[in-house]
N, C-alpha and C positions, 0 to 999 in steps of 0.2 A: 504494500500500500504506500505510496505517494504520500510525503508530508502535504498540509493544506499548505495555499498560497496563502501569505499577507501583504497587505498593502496600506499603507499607509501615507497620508500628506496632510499638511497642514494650510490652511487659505484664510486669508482676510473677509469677513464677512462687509461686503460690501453694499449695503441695500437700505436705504431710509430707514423702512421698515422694519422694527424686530422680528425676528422668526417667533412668531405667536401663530395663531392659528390658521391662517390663508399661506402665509408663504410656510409653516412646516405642513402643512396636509399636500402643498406640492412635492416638497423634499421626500415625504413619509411615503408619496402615491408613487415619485421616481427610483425611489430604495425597493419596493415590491416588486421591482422588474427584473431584481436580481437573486439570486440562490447565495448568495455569500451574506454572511452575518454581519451586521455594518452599525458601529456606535459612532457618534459624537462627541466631542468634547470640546470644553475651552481650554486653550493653551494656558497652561502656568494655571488654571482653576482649581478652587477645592470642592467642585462638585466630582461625583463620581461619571463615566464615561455612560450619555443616555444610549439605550437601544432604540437605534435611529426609525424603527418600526412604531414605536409609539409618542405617540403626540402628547401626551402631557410630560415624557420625559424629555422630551426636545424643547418644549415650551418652558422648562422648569431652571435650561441653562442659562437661561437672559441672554441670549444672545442678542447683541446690537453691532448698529454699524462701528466698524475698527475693531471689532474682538476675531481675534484668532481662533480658530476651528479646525480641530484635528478630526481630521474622518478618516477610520480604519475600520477595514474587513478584511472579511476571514471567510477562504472560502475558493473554488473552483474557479469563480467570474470578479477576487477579490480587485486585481488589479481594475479590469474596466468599470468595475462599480465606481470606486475611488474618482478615477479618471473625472466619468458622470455626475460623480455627486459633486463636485469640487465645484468642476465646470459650468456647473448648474450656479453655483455659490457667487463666481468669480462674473458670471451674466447679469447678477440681479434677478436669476431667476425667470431666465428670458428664454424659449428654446434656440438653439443657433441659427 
């Protein structure tokens, strides 16, 4: 058996908007498309890493504009998840 992939990167959260509930039920509906296990965190934070699956623990990290956001999975499609969710982050949330 093959070790899992990880993947990991860290993005400036860039968007007026706090990640409350419109912009994470996008992030939450964009994490579903993938098989690999995906949390959230804030860089340097002392909350614990949310599972990027559930909306009140993505809601819970206060994320606002200028806070650093480490997204890591775990997982078969770890890297392109990563890639995706970043990318999403670094748009505003915009599709390309």
């Amino acid at each position: 058996m093959s070790p899992e992939v990880v993947a990991e990167r860290a993005v400036t959260y860039v968007s007026d908007v706090p990640l409350h509930a419109r912009p994470a039920a996008v992030f939450m509906d964009r994490v579903k498309r993938f098989k690999a296990r995906v949390t959230v965190a804030v860089e340097g934070g002392d909350k614990p890493p949310a599972d990027a699956r559930s909306l009140m623990r993505l809601m819970a990290l206060s994320i606002t504009k200028g806070t650093r956001v480490v997204i890591r999975a775990v997982g078969e499609d770890a890297e392109t998840a990563v890639a995706a969710l970043t990318g999403l982050i670094e748009r505003d949330f915009r599709d390309p």
